[in-house]
C-alpha positions as YAML, in Angstrom:
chain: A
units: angstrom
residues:
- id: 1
  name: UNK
  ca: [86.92, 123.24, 47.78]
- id: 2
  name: UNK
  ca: [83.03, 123.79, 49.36]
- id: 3
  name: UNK
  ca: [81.41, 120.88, 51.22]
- id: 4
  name: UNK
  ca: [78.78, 121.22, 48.67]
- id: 5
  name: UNK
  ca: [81.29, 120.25, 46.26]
- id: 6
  name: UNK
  ca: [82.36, 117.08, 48.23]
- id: 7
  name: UNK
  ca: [78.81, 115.96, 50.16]
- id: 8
  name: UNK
  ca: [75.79, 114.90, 47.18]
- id: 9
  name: UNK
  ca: [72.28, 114.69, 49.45]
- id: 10
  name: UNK
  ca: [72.75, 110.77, 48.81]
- id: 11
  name: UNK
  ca: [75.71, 110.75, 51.35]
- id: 12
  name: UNK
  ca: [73.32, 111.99, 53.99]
- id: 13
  name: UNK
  ca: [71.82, 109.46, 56.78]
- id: 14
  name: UNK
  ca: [69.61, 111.54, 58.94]
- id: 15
  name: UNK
  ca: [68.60, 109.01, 61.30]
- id: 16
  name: UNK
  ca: [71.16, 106.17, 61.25]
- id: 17
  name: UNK
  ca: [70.27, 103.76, 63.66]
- id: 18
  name: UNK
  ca: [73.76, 101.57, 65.10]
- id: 19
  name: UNK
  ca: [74.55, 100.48, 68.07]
- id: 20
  name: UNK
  ca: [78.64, 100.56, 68.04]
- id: 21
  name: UNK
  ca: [81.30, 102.08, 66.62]
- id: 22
  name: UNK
  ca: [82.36, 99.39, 64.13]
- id: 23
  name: UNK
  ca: [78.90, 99.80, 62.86]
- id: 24
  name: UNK
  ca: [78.52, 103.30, 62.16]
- id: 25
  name: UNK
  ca: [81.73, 102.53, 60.55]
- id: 26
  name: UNK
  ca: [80.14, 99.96, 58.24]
- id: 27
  name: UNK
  ca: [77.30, 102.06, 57.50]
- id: 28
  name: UNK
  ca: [79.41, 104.79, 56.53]
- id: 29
  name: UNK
  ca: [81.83, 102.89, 53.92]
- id: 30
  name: UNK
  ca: [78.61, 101.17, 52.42]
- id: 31
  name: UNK
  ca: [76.95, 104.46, 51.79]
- id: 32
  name: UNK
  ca: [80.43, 105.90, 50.64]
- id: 33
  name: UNK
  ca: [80.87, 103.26, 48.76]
- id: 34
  name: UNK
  ca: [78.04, 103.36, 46.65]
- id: 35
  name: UNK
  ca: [78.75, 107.29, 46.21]
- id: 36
  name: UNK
  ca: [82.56, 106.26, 44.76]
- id: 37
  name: UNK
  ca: [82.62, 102.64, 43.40]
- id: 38
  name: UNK
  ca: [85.07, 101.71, 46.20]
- id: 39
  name: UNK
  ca: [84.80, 98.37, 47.96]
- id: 40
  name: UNK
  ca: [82.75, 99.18, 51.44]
- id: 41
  name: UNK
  ca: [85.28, 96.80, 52.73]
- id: 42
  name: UNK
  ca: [88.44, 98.73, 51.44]
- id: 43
  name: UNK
  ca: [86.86, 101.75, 52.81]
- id: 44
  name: UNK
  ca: [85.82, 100.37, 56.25]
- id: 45
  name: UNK
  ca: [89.24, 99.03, 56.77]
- id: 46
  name: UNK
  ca: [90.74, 102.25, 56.21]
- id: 47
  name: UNK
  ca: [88.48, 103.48, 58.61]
- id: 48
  name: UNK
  ca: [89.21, 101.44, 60.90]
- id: 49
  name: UNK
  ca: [92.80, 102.01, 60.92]
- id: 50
  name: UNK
  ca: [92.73, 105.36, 61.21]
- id: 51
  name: UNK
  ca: [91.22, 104.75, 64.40]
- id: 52
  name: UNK
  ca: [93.42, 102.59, 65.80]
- id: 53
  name: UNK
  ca: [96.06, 105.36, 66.33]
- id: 54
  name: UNK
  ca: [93.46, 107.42, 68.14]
- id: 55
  name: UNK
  ca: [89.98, 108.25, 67.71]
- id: 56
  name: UNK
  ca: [88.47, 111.04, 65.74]
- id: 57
  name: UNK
  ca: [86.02, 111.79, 68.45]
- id: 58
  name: UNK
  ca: [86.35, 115.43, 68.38]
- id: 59
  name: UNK
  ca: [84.19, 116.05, 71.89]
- id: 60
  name: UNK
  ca: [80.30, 117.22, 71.87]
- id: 61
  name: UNK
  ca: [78.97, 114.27, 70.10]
- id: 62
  name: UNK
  ca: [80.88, 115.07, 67.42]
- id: 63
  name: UNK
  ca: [82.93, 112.81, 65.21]
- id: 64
  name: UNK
  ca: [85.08, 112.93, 61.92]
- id: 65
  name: UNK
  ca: [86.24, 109.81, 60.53]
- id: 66
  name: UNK
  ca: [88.64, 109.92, 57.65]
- id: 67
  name: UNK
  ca: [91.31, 108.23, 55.82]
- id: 68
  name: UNK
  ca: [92.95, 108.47, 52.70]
- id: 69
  name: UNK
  ca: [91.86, 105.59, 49.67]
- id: 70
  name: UNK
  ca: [93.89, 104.28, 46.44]
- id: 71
  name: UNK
  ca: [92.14, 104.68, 43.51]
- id: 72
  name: UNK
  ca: [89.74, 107.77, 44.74]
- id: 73
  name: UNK
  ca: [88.68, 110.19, 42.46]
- id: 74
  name: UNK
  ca: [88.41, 112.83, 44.51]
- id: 75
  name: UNK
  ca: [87.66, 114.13, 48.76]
- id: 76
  name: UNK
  ca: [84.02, 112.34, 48.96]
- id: 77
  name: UNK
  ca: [82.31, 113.32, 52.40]
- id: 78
  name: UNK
  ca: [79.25, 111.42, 54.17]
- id: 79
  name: UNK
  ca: [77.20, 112.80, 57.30]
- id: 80
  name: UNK
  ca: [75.31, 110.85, 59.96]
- id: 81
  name: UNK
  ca: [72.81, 112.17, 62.29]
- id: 82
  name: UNK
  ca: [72.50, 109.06, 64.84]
- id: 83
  name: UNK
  ca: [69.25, 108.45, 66.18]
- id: 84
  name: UNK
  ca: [71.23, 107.89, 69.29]
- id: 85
  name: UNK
  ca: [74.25, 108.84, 70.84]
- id: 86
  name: UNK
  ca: [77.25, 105.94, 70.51]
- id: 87
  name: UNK
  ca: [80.49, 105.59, 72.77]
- id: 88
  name: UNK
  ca: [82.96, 106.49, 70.02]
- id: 89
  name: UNK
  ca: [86.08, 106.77, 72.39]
- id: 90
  name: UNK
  ca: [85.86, 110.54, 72.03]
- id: 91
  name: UNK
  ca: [88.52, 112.81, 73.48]
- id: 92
  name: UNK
  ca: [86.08, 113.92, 76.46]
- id: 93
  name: UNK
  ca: [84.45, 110.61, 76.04]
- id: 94
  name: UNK
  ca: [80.84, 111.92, 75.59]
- id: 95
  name: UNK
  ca: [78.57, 109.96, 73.00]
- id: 96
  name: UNK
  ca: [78.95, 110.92, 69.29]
- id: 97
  name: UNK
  ca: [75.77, 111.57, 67.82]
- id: 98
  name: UNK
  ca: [77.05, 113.90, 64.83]
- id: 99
  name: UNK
  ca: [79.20, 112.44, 62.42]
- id: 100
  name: UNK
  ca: [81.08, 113.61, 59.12]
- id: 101
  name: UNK
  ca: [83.62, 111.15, 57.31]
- id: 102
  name: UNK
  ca: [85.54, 112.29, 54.96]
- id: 103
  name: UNK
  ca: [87.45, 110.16, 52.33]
- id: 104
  name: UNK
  ca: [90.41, 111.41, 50.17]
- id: 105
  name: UNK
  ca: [92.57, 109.93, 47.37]
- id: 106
  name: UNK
  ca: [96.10, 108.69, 48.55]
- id: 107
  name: UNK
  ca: [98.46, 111.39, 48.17]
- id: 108
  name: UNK
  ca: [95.95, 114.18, 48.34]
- id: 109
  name: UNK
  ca: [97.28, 115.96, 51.83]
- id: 110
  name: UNK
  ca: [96.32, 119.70, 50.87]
- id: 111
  name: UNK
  ca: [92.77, 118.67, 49.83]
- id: 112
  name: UNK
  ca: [92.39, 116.15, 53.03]
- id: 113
  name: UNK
  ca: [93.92, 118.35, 55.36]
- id: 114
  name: UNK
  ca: [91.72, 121.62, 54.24]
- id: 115
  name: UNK
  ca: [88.60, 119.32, 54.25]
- id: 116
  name: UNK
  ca: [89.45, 118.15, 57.87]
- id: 117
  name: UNK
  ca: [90.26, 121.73, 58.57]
- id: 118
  name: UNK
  ca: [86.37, 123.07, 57.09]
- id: 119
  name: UNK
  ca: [84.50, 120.30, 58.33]
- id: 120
  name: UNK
  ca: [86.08, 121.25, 61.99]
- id: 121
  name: UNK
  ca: [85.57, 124.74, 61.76]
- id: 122
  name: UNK
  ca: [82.20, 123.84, 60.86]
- id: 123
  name: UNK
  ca: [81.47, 121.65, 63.80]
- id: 124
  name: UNK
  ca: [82.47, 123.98, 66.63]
- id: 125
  name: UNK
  ca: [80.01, 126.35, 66.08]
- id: 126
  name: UNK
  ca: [77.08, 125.30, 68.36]
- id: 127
  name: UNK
  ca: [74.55, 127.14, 66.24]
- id: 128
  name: UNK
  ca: [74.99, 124.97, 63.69]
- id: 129
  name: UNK
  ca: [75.42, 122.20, 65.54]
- id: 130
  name: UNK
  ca: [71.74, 122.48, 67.13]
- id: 131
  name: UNK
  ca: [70.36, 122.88, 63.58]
- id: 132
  name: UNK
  ca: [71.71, 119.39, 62.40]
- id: 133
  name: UNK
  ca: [70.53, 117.91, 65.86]
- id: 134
  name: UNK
  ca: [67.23, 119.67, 65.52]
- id: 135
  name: UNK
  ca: [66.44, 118.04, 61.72]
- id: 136
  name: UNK
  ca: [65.60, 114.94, 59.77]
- id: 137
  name: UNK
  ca: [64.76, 116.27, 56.55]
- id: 138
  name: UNK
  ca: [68.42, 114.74, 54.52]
- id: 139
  name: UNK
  ca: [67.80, 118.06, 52.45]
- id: 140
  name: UNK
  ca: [67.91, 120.34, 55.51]
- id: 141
  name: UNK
  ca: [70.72, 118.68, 56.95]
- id: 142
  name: UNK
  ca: [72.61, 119.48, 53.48]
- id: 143
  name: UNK
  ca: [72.00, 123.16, 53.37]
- id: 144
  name: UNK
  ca: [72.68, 123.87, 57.07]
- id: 145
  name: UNK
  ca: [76.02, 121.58, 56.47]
- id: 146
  name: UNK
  ca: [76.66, 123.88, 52.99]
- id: 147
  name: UNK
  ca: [75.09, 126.92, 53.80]
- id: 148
  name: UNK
  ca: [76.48, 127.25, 56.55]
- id: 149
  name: UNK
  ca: [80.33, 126.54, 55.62]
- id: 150
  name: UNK
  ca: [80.16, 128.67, 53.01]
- id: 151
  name: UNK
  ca: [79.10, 131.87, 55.16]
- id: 152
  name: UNK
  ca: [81.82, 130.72, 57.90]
- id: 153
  name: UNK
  ca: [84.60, 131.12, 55.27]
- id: 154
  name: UNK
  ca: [83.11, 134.43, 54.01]
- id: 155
  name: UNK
  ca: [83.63, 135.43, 57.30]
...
């Protein structure tokens, strides 16, 4: 599985604009929900739960929400570029400005757990990290997000 594969340029928000945590959260599930004919409200929910047992505040201003949905078709991914920095509860409890949810059916744990797995990979390299910080163009943000997985695994 490629993040290209999993993240269409409509589940890109380059310069989401919340003020909270539950709201990002909202904006998320409404844009995934329009991407897989989920209820927003089923999906923010799950969301939600998830973080409830701890957040998925990675550190850096990074974030990846995820949870696993009845009824999915398949791992679904959104990003967010925030226009500025949230508190998200994150493990070194910086603002999250950089966020990639990722959405999986139930009973999927191979699929959700290599997704998770990419996405994080992804995320630590600071490189990259810059790029998506340093654009607003929804089509950059894709490539450098694709692109840029795809020569990390060739590697």
């Amino acid at each position: 599985m490629q993040l290209a594969d999993i993240l269409s340029q409509d589940s890109i928000m380059p310069c989401a604009k919340v003020a909270s945590k539950r709201q990002l959260l909202q904006q998320l599930a409404e844009r995934a929900s329009a991407q897989v004919g989920i209820d927003a409200q089923v999906i923010f929910d799950t969301l939600l739960s998830r973080e409830q047992l701890g957040s998925t505040g990675l550190g850096s201003g990074i974030a990846i929400p995820h949870g696993k949905i009845k009824g999915l078709p398949g791992v679904t991914a959104v990003f967010a570029r925030l226009a500025q920095p949230i508190e998200f509860d994150a493990v070194d409890d910086q603002p999250v400005d950089i966020i990639v949810m990722l959405l999986a059916p139930e009973g999927s744990g191979a699929d959700h757990l290599k997704a998770l797995s990419k996405v994080a990979r992804l995320l630590r390299s600071e490189g990259i990290v810059d790029r998506l910080r340093s654009t607003k163009d929804p089509a950059k943000l894709r490539d450098i997000l694709t692109s840029s997985l795809e020569t990390t695994n060739a590697a």
